[in-house]
C-alpha positions as CSV (number, residue, x, y, z in Angstrom):
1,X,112.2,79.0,89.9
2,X,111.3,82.6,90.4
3,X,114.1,82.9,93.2
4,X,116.7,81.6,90.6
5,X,115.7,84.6,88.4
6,X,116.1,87.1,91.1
7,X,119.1,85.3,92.5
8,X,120.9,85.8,88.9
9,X,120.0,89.2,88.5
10,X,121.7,90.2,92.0
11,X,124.7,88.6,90.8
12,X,124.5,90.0,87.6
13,X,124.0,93.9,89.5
14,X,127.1,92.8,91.9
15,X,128.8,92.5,89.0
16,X,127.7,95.8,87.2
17,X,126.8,97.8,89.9
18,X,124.9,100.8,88.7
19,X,126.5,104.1,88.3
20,X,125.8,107.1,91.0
21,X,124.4,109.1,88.6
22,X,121.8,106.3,88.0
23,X,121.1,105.9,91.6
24,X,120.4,109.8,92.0
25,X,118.1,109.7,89.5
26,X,116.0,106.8,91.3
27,X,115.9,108.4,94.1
28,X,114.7,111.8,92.4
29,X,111.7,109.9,91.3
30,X,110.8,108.2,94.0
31,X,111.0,111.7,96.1
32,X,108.6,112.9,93.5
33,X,106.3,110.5,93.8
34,X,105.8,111.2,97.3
35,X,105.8,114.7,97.3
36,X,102.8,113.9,95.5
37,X,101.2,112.1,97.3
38,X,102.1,113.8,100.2
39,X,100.4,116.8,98.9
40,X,97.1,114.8,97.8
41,X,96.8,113.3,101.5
42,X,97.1,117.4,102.7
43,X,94.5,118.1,100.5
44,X,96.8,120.8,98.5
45,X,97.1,118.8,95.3
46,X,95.0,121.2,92.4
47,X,91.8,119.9,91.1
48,X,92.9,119.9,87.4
49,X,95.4,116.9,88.1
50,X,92.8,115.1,89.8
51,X,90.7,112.2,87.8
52,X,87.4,112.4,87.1
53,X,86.9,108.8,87.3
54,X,88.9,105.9,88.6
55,X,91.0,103.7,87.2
56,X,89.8,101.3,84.3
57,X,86.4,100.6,83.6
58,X,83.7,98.1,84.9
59,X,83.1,95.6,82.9
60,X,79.4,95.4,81.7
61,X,77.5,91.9,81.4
């Protein structure tokens, strides 16, 4: 069923194929993303933008 879903919406993008503008802008933000973490895995990415803790929080019993 979940094929169907993804089958429909590539027909529905062959259809209405986004604009170049759109697609620039995709690829922008993916570039950004790993400029950052590129810099993070060099060890060049400031402290201030770092987290103190991780994600979410543990769940206490």
């Amino acid at each position: 069923m979940n094929n169907m879903i993804w089958l429909m919406r590539a027909v529905k993008w062959v259809r209405n194929p986004p604009s170049p503008k759109m697609v620039k802008l995709v690829f922008a933000i993916i570039a950004a993303g790993l400029v950052m973490l590129l810099l993070e895995k060099l060890g060049m990415w400031p402290d201030w933008a770092t987290m103190d803790h991780g994600r979410g929080g543990r769940v206490l019993r």
